[in-house]
C-alpha positions in Angstrom: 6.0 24.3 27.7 3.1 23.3 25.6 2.9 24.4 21.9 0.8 24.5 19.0 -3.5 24.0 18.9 -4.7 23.0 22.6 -7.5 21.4 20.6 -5.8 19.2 18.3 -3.4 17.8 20.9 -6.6 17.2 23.1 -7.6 15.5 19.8 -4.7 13.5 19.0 -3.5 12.5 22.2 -5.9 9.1 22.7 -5.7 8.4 19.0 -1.9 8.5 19.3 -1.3 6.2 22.0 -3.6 4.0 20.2 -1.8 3.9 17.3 1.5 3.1 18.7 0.5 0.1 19.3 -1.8 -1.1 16.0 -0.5 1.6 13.0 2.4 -0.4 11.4 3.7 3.1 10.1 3.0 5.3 13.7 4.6 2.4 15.6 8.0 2.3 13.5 8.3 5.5 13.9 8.0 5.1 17.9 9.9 2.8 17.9 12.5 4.6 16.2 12.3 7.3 18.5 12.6 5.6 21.1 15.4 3.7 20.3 17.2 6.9 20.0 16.5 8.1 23.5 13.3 10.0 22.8 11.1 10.9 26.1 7.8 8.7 26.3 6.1 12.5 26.2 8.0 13.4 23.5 7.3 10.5 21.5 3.6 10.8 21.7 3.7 14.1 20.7 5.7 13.4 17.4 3.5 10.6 16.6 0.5 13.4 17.3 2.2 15.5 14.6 2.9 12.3 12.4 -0.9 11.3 12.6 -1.8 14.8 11.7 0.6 14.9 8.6 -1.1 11.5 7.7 -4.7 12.9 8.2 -3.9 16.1 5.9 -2.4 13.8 3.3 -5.7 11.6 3.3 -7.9 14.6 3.2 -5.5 16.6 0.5 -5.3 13.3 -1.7 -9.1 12.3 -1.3 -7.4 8.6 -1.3 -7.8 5.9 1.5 -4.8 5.8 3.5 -2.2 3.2 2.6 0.6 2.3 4.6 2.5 1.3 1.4 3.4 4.7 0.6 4.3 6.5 4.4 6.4 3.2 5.2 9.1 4.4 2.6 9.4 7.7 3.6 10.2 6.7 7.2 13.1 4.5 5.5 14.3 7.6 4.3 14.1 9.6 8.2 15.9 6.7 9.3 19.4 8.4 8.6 18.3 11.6 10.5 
């Protein structure tokens, strides 16, 4: 069952498969999913909502986005 804004995940989708593989900080995070036994579909649509979290957090801040300060939070998800 799909969920949430047909739009945004029509949005998201190509950016997110792209960033799997050249986002340091989208990519860890796959990668982490999938070493946990995460579905391929699954794991593109977590990094859709993880690339949507980073775009609000540009936008809110009005700062360029810098990996610096999302790689340390995902240090923190690690035990979750």
């Amino acid at each position: 069952m799909r969920e949430g804004h047909a739009g945004m995940r029509t949005a998201l989708y190509m950016p997110a498969l792209v960033a799997q593989r050249h986002n340091p900080v989208v990519r860890r995070f796959a990668e982490r999913l999938k070493t946990t036994g995460h579905a391929p579909k699954a794991i593109i649509g977590a990094c859709m909502h993880k690339m949507a979290m980073l775009i609000f957090g540009v936008l809110r801040s009005g700062r360029p986005f810098d990996p610096a300060l999302a790689v340390p939070k995902l240090e923190i998800q690690d035990g979750i």
